[in-house]
BANUZA-967072 format. One record per residue (C-alpha): residue in three letters; x, y, z. Coordinates in steps of 0.5 Angstrom, whole numbers, plus 500, padded with zeros to 3 digits. Example, Ala and Ser with C-alpha at 12.3 -4.5 7.8 and 13.67 -1.06 7.14 Angstrom:
2
ALA525491516/SER527498514/
END
This chain:
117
UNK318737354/UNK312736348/UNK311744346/UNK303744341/UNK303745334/UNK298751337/UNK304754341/UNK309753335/UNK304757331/UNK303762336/UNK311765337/UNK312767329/UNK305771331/UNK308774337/UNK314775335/UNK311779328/UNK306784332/UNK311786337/UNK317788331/UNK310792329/UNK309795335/UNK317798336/UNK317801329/UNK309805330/UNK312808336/UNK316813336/UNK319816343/UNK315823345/UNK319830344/UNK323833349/UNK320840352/UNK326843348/UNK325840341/UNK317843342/UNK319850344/UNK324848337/UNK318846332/UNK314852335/UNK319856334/UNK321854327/UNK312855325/UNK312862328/UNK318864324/UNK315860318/UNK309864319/UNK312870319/UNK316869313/UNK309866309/UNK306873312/UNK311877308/UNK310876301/UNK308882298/UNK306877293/UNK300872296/UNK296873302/UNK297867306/UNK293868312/UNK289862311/UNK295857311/UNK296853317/UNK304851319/UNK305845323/UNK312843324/UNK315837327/UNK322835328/UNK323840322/UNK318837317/UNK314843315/UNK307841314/UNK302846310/UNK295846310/UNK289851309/UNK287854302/UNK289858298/UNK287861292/UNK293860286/UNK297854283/UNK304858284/UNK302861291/UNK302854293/UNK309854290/UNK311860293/UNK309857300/UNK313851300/UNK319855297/UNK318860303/UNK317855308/UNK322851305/UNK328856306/UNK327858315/UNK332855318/UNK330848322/UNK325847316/UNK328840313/UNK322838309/UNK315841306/UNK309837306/UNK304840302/UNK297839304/UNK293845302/UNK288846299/UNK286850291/UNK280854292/UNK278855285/UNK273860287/UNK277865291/UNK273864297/UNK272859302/UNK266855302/UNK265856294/UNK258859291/UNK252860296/UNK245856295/UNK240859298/UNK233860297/UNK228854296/UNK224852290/
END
């Protein structure tokens, strides 16, 4: 059997995109394992929201497979600190991932500009 030079170049390129396929998919989550991370945001949430310290109303928690992923505003380089230190002490958590944001200005948005001119 003749096998062409475009069939030989072919199976190390199909072989290639298959392994990349395998490794980018991950099986979905059982129902049992959502109830889990939903379980472990709320908890993170209210222990976020117990601070006397920091007002952390404006950071969003999503956890997945117990990674911790903080995003949102805050207002303050050592709040950030605190938050991850919280979060990183609730049961089930067994990763932080900081994606908030300093908000320099104290508030969301930064100063107005309106007017014309």
């Amino acid at each position: 059997m003749k096998v062409s030079q475009h069939s030989r170049a072919a199976v190390p390129l199909l072989a290639s995109l298959a392994l990349i396929g395998a490794c980018a998919t991950s099986p979905p989550k059982s129902a049992a394992q959502s109830q889990q991370d939903e379980a472990t945001a709320q908890q993170a949430y209210a222990a976020l929201n117990a601070d006397p310290t920091y007002f952390f109303r404006h950071v969003d928690v999503r956890v997945d497979d117990g990674v911790a992923r903080l995003g949102g505003y805050i207002w303050s380089a050592d709040a950030i600190y605190r938050a991850k230190e919280i979060v990183a002490g609730v049961p089930g958590v067994t990763r932080v991932v900081n994606a908030m944001e300093l908000e320099r200005e104290g508030s969301q948005g930064g100063a107005s500009h309106e007017g014309g001119g």
